[in-house]
N, C-alpha and C positions, 0 to 999 in steps of 0.2 A: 456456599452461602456465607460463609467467612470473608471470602475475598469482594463480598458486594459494597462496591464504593461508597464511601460515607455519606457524596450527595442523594445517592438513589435512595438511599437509608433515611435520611430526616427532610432531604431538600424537597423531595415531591408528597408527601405525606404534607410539610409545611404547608405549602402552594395550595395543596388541596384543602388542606383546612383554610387559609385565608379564603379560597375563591368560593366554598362550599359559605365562610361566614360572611362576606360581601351580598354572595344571592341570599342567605337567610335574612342580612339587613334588609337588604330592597325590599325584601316581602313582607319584615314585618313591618316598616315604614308603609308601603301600600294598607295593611292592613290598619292600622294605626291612624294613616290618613281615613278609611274608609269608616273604621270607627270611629273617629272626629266629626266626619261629614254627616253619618247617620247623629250621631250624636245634638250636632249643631242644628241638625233637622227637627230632632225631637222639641229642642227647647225654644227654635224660629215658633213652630207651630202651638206651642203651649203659650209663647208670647202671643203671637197672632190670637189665641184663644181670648186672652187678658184683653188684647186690646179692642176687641171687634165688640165684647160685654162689655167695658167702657164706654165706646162708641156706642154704642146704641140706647145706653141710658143717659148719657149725655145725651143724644139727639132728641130723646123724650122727651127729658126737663127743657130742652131750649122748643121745645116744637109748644110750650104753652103759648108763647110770646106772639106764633101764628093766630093762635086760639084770639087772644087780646086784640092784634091788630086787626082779625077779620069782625070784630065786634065793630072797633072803632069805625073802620070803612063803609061800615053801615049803618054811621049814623047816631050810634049809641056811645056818644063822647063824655056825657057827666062823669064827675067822679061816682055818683053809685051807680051807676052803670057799671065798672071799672069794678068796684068794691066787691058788688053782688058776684060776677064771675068768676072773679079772683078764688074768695070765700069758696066756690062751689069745685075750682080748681086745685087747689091746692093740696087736701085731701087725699087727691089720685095720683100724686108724684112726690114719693115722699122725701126725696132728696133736693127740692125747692124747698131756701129758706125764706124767700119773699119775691113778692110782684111789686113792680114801679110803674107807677103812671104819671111818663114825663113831657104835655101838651110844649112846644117847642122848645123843648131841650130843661125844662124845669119842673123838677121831680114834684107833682103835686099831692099825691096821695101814694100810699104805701100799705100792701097789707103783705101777715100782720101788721098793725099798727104798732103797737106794745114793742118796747125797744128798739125801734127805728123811728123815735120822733126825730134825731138828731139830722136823717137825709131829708126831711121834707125843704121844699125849699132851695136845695141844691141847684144849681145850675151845670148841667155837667158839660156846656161848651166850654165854661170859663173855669172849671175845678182843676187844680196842676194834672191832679193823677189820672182823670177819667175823661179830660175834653181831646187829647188826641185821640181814642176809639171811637168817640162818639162821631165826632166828626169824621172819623172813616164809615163807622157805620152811614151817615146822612149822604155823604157824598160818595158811594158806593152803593146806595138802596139795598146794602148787603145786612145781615146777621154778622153783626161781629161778637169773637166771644176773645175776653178780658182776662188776664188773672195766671196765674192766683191772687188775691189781691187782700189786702187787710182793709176792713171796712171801717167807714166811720163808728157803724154802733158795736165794733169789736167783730172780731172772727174773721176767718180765712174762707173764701169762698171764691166761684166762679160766677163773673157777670156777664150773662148775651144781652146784649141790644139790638133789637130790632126796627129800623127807622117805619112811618106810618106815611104811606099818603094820602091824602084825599083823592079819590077817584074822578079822574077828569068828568063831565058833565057835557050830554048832549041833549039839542034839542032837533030830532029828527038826524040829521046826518051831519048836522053843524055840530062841533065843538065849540059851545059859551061857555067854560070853566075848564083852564088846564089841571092839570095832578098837580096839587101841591103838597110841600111836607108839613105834616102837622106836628111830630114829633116823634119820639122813642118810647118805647116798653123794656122795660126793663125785668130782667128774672135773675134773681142771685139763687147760686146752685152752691148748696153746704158740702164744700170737696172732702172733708173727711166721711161726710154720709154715704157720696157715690163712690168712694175708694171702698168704702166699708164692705159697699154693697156687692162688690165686685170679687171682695176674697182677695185682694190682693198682696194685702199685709199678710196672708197666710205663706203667703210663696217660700219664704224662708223656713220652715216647718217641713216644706217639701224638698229643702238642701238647696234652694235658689235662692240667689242672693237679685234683687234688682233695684235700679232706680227710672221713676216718672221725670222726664224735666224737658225742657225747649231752651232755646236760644231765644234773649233780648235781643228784638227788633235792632233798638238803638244804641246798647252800649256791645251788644256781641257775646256777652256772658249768659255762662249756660246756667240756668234755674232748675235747681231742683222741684219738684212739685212733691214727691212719695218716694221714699227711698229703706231697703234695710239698715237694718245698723249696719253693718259690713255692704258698703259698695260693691256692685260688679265689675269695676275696674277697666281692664284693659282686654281685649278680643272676646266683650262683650257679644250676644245676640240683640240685634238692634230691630224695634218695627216700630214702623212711624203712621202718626194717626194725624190726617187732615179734618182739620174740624173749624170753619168758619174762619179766616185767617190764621188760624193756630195752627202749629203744627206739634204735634211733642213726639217723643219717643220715648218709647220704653225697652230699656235697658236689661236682660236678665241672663245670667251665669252662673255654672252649676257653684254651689259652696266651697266645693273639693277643685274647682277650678275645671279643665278637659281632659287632664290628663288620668290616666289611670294606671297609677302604680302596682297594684298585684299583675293586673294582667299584663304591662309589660314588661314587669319582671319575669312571671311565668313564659312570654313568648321569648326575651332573651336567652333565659335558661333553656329551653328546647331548643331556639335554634344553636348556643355554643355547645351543645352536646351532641345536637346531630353534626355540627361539624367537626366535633371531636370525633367521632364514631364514622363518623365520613374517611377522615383522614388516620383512623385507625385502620379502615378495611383497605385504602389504598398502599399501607405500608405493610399490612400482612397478604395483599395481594402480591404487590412486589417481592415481598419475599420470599412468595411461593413460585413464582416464577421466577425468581433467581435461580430457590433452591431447585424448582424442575429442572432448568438447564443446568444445574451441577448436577443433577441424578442421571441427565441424558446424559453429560460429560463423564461420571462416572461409568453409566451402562457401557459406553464405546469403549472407555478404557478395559473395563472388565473385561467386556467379547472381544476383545483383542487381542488382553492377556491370554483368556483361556485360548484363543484360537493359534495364538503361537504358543500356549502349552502343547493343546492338539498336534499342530503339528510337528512340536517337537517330539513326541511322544509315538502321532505316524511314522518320524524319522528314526528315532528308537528302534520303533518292532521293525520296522522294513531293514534296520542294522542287523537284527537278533537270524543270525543262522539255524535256530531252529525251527521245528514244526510248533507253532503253538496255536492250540484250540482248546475253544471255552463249552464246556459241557456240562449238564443237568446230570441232576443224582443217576439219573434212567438210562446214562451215555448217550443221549441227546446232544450232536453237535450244533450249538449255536453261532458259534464265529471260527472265524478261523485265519490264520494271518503263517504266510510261508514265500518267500524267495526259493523256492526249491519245487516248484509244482512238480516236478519228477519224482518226487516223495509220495505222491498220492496216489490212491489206486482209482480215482476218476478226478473231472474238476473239480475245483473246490466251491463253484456253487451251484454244483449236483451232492456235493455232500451237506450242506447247511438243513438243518431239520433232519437231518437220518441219524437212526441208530447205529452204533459202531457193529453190531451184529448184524445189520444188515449188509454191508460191504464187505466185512473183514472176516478172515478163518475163525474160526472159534475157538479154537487155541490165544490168538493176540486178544480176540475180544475180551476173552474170560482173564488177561491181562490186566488189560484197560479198565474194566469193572472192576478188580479187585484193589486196582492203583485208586479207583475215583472212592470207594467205599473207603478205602482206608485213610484217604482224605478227608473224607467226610466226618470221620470219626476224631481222627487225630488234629486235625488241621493241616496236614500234608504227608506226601508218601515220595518216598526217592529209593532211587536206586531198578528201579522193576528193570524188565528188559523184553523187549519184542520184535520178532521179524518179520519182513514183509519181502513178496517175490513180487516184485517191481520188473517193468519191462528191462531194468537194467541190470535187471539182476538181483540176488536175496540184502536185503539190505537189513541193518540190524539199528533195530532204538532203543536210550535209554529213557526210560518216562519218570518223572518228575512232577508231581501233581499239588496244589493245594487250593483249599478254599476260600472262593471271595467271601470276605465279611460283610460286605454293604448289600448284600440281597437278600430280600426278605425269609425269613428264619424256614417258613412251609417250602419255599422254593429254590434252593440252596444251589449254587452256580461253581463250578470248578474250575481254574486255569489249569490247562496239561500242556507241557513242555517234552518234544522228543527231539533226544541230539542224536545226531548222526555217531553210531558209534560201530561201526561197519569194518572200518583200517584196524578199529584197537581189536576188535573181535578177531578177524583174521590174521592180526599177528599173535595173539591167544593162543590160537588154534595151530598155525605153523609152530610154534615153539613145544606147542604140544604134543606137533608131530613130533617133531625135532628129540624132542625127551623121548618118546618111546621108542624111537629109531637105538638113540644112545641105549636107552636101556635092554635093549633086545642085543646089543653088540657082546 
């Protein structure tokens, strides 16, 4: 694990963290967009909400003007004609500041009356501010609506006109009298009343900032109509209300703007931890598979060592010219290791598992158990001595005994060592002759 190159150490752990924080951007980018989109959703339709409630109270107030001119078309052209309806009108819409009855283009009556004596009189083909709508309205037979506009008897309001004509005249299938125009109705709508009514100055309470405004026809600049103190600026939500040649748009954006700082703070923070912890686990995986194949490289080293221990150690006993076998407290032979099979009194794995009592005279036996006990006791016994009548004749052992340490204390295992000691005996024994020969002389 030491020798693991310094790239594999920090360069792929790097990588992985870059590449793990690359996919956590895209994702929270996706999410981020998706949260904008829902977002920008929420506030499309809450404008939508604002402007459909505008629209629809504006259509109200401008739908008296229908009320007016289906009178007129019928015939009922006086001014109190005009008066009395009005009067009976006005009541049920309360964001109408006045009715105008203007028989070819020249405001004749007005109600209220009471601060509006100033329009009577008016001519609105030829007024700077008000004969270009009018004359859209005439020559379009359309509703036009005006404004915001500041009025002559004071205040900010919106004007519909509505042009009137005479209903053409038949007498049986012939047309004797074409349609012609008689004139305009006029309905001024008090635009702080119908903004009022709408709640819309509340939006900022709600953390929306917006603004009402259109574009001038003629000079291109954009009019505010209703705005918060704080404009909604720039990647605003936008819905547009067509209403009579008008068109406005309302404007609204969250206060805090789209963005949302906790939460992308908290998705950044997750995602560079899990890419930290990403490219944590790929440099402690790395690691670990380093350090396994050092532990394989170790384990081979190891079974290798030992196995050339082993065999050196094979090569050892197969050197050692004596008899040596490994036996239990009870003379139980367990192993057994000899270059001399002529040494034994059967093969030597027909003796594995027997007792030395079961093969051997009871003379060598009672030997052999005296060497093993005594080892047992001491830690090792030397010197004993024992014969065997081998097919090649009496052959004589020294035994040599001691205890292995490494096996378990209840079940105690003995190495016995027997060297050929057969030559020394027998010259023992000649010299021995030899002395009593002499001493008998």
């Amino acid at each position: 694990m030491t020798n693991q190159p310094s790239f594999y150490r920090w360069t792929v752990p790097g990588l992985v963290f870059l590449l793990s924080a690359l996919l956590a951007s895209i994702l929270i980018w996706n999410l981020e967009q998706s949260r904008l989109q829902k977002s920008r959703a929420q506030v499309a339709n809450l404008a939508g909400d604002y402007v459909q409630d505008l629209q629809l109270r504006l259509d109200r107030a401008l739908n008296t003007t229908y009320v007016l001119a289906l009178q007129i078309q019928q015939g009922r052209q006086s001014v109190a004609d005009f008066e009395s309806l009005a009067h009976a009108i006005l009541p049920l819409y309360p964001s109408v500041q006045e009715l105008a009855f203007a028989p070819k283009g020249v405001i004749s009556s007005v109600v209220p009356l009471s601060g509006n004596e100033a329009v009577l009189g008016v001519d609105l083909f030829t007024h700077p501010a008000q004969k270009a709508d009018a004359i859209k309205a005439r020559d379009s037979g359309r509703l036009v609506l005006s404004g915001p506009v500041k009025l002559v008897q004071g205040g900010v309001a919106l004007i519909g006109r509505l042009p009137v004509y005479k209903r053409p005249q038949f007498q049986g299938a012939v047309q004797i009298r074409k349609a012609s125009f008689w004139g305009l109705v006029e309905v001024l709508i008090n635009l702080p009343g119908l903004l009022n009514a709408t709640d819309l100055q509340k939006l900022p309470t709600r953390a929306y900032n917006y603004e009402l405004w259109y574009n001038n026809a003629e000079t291109g600049r954009r009019i505010t109509i209703a705005a918060s103190p704080q404009r909604p600026g720039v990647r605003a939500v936008q819905h547009v209300m067509q209403e009579s040649f008008a068109t406005w748009t309302l404007s609204v954006k969250p206060t805090q703007g789209w963005g949302d700082l906790p939460g992308m703070t908290l998705k950044i923070t997750v995602g560079f931890f899990f890419s930290l912890l990403l490219a944590y686990l790929a440099r402690q995986w790395l690691a670990l598979r380093v350090h396994r194949r050092f532990l394989e490289r170790e384990v081979l080293r190891r079974t290798t060592q030992i196995e050339v221990t082993r065999q050196q150690l094979q090569a050892t006993l197969q050197a050692i010219p004596d008899l040596m076998i490994e036996y239990d407290l009870e003379g139980r032979i367990l192993k057994l290791q000899t270059n001399q099979p002529e040494w034994l009194v059967m093969p030597a794995e027909d003796m594995i598992g027997r007792k030395v009592s079961d093969g051997l005279p009871p003379a060598t036996s009672a030997v052999i158990h005296e060497a093993l006990q005594e080892a047992y006791r001491n830690g090792r016994s030397v010197g004993k001595e024992y014969s065997l009548e081998l097919p090649n004749g009496i052959m004589w052992f020294e035994l040599s005994v001691a205890r292995k340490e490494d096996v378990v204390a209840d079940k105690p295992h003995l190495i016995a060592l027997s060297r050929d000691i057969t030559a020394r005996k027998t010259a023992v024994q000649a010299l021995q002759r030899l002395s009593d020969v002499y001493a008998a002389l």
